[in-house]
Short mmCIF file of the C-alpha atoms (twelve columns), coordinates in Angstrom:
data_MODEL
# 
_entry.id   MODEL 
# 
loop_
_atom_site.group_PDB 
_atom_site.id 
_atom_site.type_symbol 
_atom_site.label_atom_id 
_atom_site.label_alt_id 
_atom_site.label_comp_id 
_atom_site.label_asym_id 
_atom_site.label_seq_id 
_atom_site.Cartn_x 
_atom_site.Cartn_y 
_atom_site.Cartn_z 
_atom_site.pdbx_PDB_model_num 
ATOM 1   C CA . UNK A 1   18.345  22.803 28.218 1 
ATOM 2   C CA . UNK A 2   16.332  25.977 27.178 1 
ATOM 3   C CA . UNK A 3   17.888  26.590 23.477 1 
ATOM 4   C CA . UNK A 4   14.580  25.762 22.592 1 
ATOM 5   C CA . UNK A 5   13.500  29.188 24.151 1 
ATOM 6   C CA . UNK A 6   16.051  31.698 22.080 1 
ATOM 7   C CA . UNK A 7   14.439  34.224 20.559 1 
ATOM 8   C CA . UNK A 8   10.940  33.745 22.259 1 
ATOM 9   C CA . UNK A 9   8.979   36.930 23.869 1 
ATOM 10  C CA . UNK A 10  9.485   36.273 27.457 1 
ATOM 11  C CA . UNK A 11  5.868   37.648 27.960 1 
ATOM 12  C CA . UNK A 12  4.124   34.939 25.423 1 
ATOM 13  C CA . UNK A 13  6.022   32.248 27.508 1 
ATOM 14  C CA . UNK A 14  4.140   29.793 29.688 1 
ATOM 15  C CA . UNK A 15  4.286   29.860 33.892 1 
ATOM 16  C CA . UNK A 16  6.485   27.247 33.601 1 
ATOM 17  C CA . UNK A 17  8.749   28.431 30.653 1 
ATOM 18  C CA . UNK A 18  9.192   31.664 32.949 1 
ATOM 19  C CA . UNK A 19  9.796   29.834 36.050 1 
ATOM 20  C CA . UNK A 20  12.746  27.448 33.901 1 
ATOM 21  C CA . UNK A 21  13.919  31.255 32.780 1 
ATOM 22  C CA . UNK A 22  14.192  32.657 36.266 1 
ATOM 23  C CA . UNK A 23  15.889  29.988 37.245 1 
ATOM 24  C CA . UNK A 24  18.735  30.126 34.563 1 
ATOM 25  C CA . UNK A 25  19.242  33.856 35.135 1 
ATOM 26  C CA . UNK A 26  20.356  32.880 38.445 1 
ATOM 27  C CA . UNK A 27  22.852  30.324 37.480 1 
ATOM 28  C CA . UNK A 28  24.220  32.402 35.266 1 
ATOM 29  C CA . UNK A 29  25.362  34.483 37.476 1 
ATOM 30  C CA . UNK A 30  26.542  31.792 39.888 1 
ATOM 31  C CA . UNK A 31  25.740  32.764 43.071 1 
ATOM 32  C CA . UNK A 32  26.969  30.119 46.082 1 
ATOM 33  C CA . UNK A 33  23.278  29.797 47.885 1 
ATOM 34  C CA . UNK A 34  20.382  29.704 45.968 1 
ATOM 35  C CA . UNK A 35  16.741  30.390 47.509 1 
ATOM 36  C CA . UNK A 36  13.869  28.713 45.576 1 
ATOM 37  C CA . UNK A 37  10.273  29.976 46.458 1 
ATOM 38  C CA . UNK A 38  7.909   27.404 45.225 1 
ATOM 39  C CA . UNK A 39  9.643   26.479 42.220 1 
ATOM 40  C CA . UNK A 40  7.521   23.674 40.845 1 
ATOM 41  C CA . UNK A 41  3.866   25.521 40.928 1 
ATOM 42  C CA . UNK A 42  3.736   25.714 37.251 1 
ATOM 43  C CA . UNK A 43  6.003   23.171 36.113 1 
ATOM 44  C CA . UNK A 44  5.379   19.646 34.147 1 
ATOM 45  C CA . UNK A 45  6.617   16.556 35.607 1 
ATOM 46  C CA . UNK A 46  9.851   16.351 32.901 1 
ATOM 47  C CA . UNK A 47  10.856  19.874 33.723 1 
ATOM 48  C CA . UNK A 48  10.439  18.719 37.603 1 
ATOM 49  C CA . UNK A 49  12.519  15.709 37.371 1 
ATOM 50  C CA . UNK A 50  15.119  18.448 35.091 1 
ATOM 51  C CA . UNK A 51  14.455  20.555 37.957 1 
ATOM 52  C CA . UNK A 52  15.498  17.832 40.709 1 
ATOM 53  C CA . UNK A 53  18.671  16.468 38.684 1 
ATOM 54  C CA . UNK A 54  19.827  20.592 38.800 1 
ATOM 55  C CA . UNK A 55  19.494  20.471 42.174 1 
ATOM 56  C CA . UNK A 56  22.037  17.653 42.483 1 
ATOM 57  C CA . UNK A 57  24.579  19.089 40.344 1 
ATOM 58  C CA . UNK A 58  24.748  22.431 42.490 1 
ATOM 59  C CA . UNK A 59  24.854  20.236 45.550 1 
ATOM 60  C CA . UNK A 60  27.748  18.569 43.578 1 
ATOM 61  C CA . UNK A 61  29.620  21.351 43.218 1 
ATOM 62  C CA . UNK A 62  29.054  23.047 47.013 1 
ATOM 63  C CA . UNK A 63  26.391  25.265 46.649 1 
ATOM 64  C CA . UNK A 64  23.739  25.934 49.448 1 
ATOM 65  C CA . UNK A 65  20.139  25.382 48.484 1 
ATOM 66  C CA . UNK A 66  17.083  26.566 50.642 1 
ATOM 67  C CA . UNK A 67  13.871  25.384 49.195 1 
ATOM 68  C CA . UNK A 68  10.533  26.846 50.382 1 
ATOM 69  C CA . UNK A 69  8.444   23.971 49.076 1 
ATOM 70  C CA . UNK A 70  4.770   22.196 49.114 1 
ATOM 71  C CA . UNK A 71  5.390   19.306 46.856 1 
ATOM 72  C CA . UNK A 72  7.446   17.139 48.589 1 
ATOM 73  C CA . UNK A 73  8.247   14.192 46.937 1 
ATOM 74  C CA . UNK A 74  10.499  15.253 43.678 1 
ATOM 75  C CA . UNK A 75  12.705  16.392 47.168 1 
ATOM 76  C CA . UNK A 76  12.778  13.396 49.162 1 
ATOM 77  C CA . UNK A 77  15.835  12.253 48.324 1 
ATOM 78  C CA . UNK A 78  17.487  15.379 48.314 1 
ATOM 79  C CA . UNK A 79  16.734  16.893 51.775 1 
ATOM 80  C CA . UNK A 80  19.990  16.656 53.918 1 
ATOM 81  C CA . UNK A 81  17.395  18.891 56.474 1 
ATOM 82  C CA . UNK A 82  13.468  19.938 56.414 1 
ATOM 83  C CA . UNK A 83  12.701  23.118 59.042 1 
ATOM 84  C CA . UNK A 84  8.948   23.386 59.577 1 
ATOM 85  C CA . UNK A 85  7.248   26.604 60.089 1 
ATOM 86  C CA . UNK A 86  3.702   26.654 61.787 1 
ATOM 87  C CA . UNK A 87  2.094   30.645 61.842 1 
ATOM 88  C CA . UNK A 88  6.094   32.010 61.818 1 
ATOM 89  C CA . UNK A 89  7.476   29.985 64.116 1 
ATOM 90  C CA . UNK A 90  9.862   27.052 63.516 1 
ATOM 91  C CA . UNK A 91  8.310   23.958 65.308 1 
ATOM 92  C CA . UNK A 92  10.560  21.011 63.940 1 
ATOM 93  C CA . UNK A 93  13.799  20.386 62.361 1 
ATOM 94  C CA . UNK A 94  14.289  17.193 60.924 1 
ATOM 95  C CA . UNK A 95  17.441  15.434 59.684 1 
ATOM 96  C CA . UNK A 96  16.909  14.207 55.947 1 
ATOM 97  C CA . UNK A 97  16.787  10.479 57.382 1 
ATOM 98  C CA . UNK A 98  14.336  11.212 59.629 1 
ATOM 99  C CA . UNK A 99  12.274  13.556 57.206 1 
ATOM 100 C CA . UNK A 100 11.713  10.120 55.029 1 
ATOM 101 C CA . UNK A 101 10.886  7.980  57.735 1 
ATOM 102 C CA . UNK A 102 7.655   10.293 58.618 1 
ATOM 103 C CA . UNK A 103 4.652   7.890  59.153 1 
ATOM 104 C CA . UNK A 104 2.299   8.891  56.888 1 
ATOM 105 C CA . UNK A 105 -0.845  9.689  59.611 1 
ATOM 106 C CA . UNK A 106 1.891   12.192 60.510 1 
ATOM 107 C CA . UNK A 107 2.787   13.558 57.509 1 
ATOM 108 C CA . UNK A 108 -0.959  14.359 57.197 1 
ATOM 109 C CA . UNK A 109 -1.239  15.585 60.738 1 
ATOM 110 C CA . UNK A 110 1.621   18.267 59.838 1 
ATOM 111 C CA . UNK A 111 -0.560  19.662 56.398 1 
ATOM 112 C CA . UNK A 112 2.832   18.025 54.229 1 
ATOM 113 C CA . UNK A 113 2.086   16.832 50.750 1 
ATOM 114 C CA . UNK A 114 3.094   13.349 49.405 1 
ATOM 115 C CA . UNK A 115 6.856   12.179 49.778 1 
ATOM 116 C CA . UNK A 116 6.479   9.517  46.596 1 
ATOM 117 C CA . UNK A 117 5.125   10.318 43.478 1 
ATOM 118 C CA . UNK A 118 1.189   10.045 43.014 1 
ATOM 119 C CA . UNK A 119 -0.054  7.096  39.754 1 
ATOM 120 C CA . UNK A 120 -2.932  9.241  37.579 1 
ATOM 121 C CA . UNK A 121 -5.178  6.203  37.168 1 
ATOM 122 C CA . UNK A 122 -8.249  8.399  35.554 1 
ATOM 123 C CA . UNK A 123 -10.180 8.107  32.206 1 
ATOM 124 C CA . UNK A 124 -9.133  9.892  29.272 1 
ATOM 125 C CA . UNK A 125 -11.521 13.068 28.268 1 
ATOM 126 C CA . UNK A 126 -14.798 12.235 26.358 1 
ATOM 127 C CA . UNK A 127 -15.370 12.761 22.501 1 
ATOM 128 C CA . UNK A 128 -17.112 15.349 21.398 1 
ATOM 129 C CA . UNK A 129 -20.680 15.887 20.486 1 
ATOM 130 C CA . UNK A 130 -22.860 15.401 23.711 1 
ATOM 131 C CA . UNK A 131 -25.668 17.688 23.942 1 
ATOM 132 C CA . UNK A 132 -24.800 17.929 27.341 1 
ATOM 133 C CA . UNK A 133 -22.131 20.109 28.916 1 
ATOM 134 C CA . UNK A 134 -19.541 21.346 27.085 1 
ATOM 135 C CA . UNK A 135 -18.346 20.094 23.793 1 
ATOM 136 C CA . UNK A 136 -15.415 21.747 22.017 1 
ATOM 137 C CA . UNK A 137 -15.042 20.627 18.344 1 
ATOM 138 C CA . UNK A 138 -12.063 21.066 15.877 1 
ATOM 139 C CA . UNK A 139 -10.683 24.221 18.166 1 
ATOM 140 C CA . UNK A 140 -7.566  26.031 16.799 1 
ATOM 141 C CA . UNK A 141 -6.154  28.731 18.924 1 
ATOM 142 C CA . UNK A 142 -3.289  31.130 17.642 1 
ATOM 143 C CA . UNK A 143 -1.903  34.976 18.312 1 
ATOM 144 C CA . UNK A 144 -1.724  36.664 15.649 1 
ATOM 145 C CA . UNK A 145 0.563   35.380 12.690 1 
ATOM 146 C CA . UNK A 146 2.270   33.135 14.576 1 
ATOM 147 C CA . UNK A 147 1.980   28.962 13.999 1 
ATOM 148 C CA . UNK A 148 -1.258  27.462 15.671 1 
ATOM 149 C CA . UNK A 149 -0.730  26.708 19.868 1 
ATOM 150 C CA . UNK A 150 -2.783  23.992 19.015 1 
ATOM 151 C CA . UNK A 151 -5.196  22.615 16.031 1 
ATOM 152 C CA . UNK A 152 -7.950  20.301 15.904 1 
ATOM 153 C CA . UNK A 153 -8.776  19.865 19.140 1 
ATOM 154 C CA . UNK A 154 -12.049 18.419 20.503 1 
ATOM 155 C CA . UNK A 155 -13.181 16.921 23.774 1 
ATOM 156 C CA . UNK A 156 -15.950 17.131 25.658 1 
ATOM 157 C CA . UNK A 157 -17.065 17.830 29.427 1 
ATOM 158 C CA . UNK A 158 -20.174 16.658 31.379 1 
ATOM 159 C CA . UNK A 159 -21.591 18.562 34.446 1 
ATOM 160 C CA . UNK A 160 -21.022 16.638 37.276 1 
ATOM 161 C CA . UNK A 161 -17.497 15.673 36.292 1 
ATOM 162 C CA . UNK A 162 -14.088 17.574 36.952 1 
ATOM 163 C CA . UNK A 163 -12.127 17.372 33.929 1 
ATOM 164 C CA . UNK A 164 -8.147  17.848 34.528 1 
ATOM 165 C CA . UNK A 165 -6.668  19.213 31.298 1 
ATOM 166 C CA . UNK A 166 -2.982  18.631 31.658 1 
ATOM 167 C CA . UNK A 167 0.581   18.417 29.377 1 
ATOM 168 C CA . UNK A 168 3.888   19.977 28.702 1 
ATOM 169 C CA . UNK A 169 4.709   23.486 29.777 1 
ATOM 170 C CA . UNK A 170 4.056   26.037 26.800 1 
ATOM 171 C CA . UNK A 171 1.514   23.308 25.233 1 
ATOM 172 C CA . UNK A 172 -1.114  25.210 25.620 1 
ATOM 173 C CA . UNK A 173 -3.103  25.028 28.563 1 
ATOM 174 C CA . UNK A 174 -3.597  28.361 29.460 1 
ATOM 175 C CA . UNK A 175 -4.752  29.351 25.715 1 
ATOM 176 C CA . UNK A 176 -7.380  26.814 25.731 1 
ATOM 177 C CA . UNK A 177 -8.350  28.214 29.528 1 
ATOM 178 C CA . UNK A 178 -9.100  31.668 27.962 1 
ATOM 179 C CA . UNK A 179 -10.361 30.784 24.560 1 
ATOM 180 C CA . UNK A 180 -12.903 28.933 26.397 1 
ATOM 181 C CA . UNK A 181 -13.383 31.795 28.847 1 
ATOM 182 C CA . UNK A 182 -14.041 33.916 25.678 1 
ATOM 183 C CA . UNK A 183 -10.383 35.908 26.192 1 
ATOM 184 C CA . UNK A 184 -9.164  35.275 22.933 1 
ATOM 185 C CA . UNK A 185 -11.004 34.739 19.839 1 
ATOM 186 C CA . UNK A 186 -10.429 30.956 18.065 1 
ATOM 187 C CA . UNK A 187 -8.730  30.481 14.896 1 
ATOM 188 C CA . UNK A 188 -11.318 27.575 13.844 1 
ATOM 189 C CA . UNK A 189 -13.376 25.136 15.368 1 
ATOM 190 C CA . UNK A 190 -17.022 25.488 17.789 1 
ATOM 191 C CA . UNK A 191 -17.647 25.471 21.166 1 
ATOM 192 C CA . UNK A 192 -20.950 24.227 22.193 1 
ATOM 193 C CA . UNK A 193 -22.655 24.419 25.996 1 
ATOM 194 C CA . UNK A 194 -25.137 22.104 26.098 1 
ATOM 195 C CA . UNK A 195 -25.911 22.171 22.228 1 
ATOM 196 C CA . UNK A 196 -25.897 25.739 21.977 1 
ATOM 197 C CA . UNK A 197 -22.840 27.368 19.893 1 
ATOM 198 C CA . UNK A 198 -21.104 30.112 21.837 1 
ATOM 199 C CA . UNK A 199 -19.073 32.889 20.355 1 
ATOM 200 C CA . UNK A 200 -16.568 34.730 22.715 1 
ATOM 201 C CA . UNK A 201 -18.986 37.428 24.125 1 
ATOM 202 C CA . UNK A 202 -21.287 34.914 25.130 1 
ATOM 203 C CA . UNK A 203 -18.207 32.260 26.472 1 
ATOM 204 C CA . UNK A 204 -17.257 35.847 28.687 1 
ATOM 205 C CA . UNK A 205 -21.321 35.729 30.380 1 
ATOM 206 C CA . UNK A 206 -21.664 32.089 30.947 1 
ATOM 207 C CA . UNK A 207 -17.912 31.384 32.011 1 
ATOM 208 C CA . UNK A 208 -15.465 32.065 35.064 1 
ATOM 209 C CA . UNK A 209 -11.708 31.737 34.777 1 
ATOM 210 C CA . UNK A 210 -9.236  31.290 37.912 1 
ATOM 211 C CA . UNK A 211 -6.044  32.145 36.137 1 
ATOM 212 C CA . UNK A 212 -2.581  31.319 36.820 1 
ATOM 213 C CA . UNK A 213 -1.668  34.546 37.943 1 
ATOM 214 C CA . UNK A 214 -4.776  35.399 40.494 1 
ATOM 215 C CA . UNK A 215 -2.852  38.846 40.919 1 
ATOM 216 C CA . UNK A 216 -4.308  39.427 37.330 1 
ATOM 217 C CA . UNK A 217 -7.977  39.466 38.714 1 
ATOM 218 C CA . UNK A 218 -7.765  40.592 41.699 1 
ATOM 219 C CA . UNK A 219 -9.499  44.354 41.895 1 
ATOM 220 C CA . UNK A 220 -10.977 45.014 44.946 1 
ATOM 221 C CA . UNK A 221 -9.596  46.781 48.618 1 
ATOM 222 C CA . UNK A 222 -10.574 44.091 50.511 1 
ATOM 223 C CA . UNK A 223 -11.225 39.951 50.726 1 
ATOM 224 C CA . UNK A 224 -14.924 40.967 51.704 1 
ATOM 225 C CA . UNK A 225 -15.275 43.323 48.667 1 
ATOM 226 C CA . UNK A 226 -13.556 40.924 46.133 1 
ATOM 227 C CA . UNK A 227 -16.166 38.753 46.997 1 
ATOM 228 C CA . UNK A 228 -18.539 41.190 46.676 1 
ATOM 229 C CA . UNK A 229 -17.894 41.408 42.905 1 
ATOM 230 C CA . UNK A 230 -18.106 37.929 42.035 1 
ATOM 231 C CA . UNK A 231 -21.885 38.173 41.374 1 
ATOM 232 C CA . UNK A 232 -24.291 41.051 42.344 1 
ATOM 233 C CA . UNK A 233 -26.744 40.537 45.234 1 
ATOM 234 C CA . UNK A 234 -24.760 37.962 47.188 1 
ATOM 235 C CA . UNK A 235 -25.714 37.509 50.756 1 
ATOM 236 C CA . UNK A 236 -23.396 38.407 53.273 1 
ATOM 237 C CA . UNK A 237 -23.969 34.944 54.881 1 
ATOM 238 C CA . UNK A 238 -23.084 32.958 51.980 1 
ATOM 239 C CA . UNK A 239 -19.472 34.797 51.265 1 
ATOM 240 C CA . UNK A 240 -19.110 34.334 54.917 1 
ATOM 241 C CA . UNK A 241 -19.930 30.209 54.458 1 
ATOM 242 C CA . UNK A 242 -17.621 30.192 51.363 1 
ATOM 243 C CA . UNK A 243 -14.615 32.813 52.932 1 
ATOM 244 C CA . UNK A 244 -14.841 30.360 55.963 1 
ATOM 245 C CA . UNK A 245 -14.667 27.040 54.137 1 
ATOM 246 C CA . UNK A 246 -11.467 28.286 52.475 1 
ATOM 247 C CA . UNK A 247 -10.434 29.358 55.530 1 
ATOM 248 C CA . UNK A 248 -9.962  33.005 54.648 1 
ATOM 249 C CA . UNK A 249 -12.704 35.004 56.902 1 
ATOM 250 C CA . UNK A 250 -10.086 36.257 58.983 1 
ATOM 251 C CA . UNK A 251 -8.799  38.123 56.573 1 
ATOM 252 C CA . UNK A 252 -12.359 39.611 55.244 1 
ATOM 253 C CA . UNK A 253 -10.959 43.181 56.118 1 
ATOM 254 C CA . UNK A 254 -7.586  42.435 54.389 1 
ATOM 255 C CA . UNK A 255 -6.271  43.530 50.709 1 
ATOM 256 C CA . UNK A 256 -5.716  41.246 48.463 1 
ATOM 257 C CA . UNK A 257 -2.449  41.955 47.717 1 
ATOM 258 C CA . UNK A 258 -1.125  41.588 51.364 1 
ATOM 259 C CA . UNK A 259 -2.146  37.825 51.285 1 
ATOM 260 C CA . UNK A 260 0.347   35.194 50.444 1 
ATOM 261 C CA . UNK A 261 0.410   33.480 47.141 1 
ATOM 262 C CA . UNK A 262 -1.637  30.879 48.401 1 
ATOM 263 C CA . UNK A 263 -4.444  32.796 50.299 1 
ATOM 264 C CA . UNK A 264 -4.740  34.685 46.784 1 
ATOM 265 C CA . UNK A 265 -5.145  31.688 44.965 1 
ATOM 266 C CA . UNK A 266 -8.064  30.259 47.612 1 
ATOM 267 C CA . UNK A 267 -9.636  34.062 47.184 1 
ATOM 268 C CA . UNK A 268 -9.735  33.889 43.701 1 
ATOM 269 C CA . UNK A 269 -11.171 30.080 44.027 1 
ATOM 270 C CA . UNK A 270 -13.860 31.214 46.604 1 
ATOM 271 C CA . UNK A 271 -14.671 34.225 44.007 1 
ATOM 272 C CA . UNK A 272 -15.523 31.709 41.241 1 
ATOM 273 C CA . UNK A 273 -17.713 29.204 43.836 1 
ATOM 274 C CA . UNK A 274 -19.593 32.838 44.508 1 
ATOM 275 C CA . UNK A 275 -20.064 33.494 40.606 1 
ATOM 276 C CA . UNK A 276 -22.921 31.117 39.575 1 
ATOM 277 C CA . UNK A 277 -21.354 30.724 36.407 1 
ATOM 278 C CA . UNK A 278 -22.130 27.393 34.611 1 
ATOM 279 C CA . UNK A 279 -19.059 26.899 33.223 1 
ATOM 280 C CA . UNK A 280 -15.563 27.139 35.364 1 
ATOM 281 C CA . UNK A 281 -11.704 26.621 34.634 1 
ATOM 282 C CA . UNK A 282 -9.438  27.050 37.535 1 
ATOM 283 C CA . UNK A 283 -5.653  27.627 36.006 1 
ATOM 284 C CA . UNK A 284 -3.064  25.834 38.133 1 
ATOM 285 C CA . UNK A 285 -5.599  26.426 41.494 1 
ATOM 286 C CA . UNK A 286 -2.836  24.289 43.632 1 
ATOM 287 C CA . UNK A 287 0.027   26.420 43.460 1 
ATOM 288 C CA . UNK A 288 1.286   28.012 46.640 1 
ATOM 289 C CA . UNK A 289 -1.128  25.078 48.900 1 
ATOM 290 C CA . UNK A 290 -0.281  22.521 51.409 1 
ATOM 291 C CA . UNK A 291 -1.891  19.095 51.679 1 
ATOM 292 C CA . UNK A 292 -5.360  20.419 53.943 1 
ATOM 293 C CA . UNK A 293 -5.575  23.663 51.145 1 
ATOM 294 C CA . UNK A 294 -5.138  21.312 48.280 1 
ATOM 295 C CA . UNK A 295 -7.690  18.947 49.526 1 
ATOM 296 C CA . UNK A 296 -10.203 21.710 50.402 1 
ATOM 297 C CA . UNK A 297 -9.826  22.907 46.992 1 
ATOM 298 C CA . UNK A 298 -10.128 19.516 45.753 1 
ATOM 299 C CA . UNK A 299 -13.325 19.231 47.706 1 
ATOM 300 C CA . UNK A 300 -14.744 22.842 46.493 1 
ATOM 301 C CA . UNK A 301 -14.291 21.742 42.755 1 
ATOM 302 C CA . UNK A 302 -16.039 17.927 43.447 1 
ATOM 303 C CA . UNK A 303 -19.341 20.140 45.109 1 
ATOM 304 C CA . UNK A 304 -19.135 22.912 41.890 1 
ATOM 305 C CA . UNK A 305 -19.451 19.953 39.679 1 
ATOM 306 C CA . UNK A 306 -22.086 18.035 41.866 1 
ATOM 307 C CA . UNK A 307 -23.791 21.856 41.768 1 
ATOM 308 C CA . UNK A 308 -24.574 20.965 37.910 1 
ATOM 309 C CA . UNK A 309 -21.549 23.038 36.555 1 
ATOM 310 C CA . UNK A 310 -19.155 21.981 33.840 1 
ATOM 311 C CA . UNK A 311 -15.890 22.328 35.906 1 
ATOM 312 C CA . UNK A 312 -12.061 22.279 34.091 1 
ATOM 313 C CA . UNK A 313 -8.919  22.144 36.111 1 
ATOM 314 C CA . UNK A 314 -5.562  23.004 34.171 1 
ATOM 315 C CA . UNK A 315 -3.232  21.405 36.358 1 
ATOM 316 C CA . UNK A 316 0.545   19.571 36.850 1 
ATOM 317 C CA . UNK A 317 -0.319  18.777 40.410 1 
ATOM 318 C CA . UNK A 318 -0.844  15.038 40.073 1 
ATOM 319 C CA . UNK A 319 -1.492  14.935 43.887 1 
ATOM 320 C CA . UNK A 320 -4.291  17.149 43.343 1 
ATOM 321 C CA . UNK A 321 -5.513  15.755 40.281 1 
ATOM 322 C CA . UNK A 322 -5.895  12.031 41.221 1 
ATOM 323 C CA . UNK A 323 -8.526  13.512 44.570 1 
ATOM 324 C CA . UNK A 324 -10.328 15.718 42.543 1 
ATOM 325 C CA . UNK A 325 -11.068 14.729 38.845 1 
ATOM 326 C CA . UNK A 326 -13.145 12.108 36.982 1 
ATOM 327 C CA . UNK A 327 -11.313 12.154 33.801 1 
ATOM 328 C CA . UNK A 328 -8.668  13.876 32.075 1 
ATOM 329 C CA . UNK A 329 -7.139  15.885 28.730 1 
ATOM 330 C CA . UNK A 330 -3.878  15.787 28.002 1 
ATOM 331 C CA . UNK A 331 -2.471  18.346 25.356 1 
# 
């Protein structure tokens, strides 16, 4: 099912258009076990449900599958056997049967996300035009000649309210993440914090982007030093409060690049708490997290929004976005 992709620059695809690529490559070559490393971080709910019904056929046709997994529930009926690793060590091996019958205290206990799929009950975005917060009016995003990612988009976001800006993979999340960041330049439209029009240079002062790759923005030689260039004059005890409430100040003396995808992606969260920027979009910040991570992070984005900050969260993780955000966008 990716005809639709033919032709297309595999570097101007989406995280989850790439992720749907790697995985074909594979198949093509039809290997008999397959190893998947997190393979829904970036994907959209359809894709996932593709993703799952895959899955069956290759367990149709005798292949061996090891998943290394966080999202649980698009799985549940698939698991013949769940191994569970605590700090290297394997500390339980479930049958599939007994995997599903998991009270749920314990599933929580063990850090495991959701075994059903979570309802989104939350309000849809607000219009735009508030004088407070941010208000994005008529915004039309391209690269270069090529046909608009979107057009006429407008919304609005209040401090004190995470807004969840989700859709389809290769929508264009990620675009509207770094227009708003000031990355890229908009095609047409205004973007407006708190009444005031912002061009890009002044979107790239007020505004502080998490991407979907964190290994993108990720500079220094150290966790401690990263966090030293989130914002100059930081005191050491508050990157030691934030490092430790994202459970990350043992690594202070650690490069960046030596922690797991998920450490990287709690660094690069814990950079953007440190960066007293007014205005924050965190790109996919659930990737790579269990169920106590994803909550944290959850909890994190709630007390940057209580802070007074205008606080976006480009997400597919309905887990996540159902405990951490007011309202929501979808492209």
């Amino acid at each position: 099912h990716l005809k639709r992709l033919r032709g297309r620059n595999i570097f101007a695809m989406s995280g989850g258009e790439k992720q749907l690529l790697a995985f074909a490559s594979v198949y093509a070559m039809g290997p008999e076990l397959y190893i998947l490393d997190e393979p829904t971080a970036n994907l959209d709910r359809d894709t996932i449900d593709r993703l799952h019904d895959q899955i069956v056929y290759l367990k149709s046709r005798g292949h061996t599958i090891l998943i290394a997994e966080h999202r649980l529930y698009f799985l549940a009926d698939l698991i013949d056997r769940a191994v569970y690793l605590r700090d290297g060590v394997v500390e339980r091996i479930w049958s599939g049967a007994e995997f599903r019958r998991l009270a749920e205290t314990e599933r929580i206990a063990l850090g495991l996300r959701t075994l059903t799929p979570t309802q989104v009950t939350l309000a849809p975005s607000r219009a735009a035009g508030g004088r407070d917060g941010l208000s994005v009016e008529g915004l039309c995003c391209r690269y270069k000649r090529e046909p608009p990612i979107f057009q006429n988009l407008s919304f609005s976001a209040r401090p004190g309210e995470v807004l969840a800006v989700t859709g389809d993979n290769g929508v264009g999340k990620s675009t509207l993440s770094r227009c708003l960041c000031g990355l890229m330049r908009e095609s047409a439209g205004t973007i407006r914090l708190n009444g005031r029009i912002l061009g890009p240079k002044q979107r790239q002062r007020i505004a502080y982007c998490v991407m979907q790759d964190v290994n993108h923005q990720l500079f220094s030689d150290s966790v401690w030093g990263e966090c030293r260039l989130a914002m100059e004059g930081l005191s050491d005890q508050r990157i030691q409060e934030v490092l430790d409430r994202l459970n990350l100040l043992a690594f202070r003396e650690k490069h960046p690049m030596a922690l797991s995808g998920g450490q990287k992606q709690r660094l690069a969260v814990a950079t953007a708490m440190l960066s007293q920027k007014p205005l924050l979009v965190f790109d996919e910040p659930t990737s790579g997290l269990d169920y106590a991570r994803m909550q944290e992070v959850a909890r994190c984005a709630r007390e940057l929004a209580d802070e007074g900050r205008v606080v976006l969260v480009v997400t597919h993780d309905r887990e996540f976005l159902q405990c951490a955000c007011d309202r929501v966008l979808e492209l």
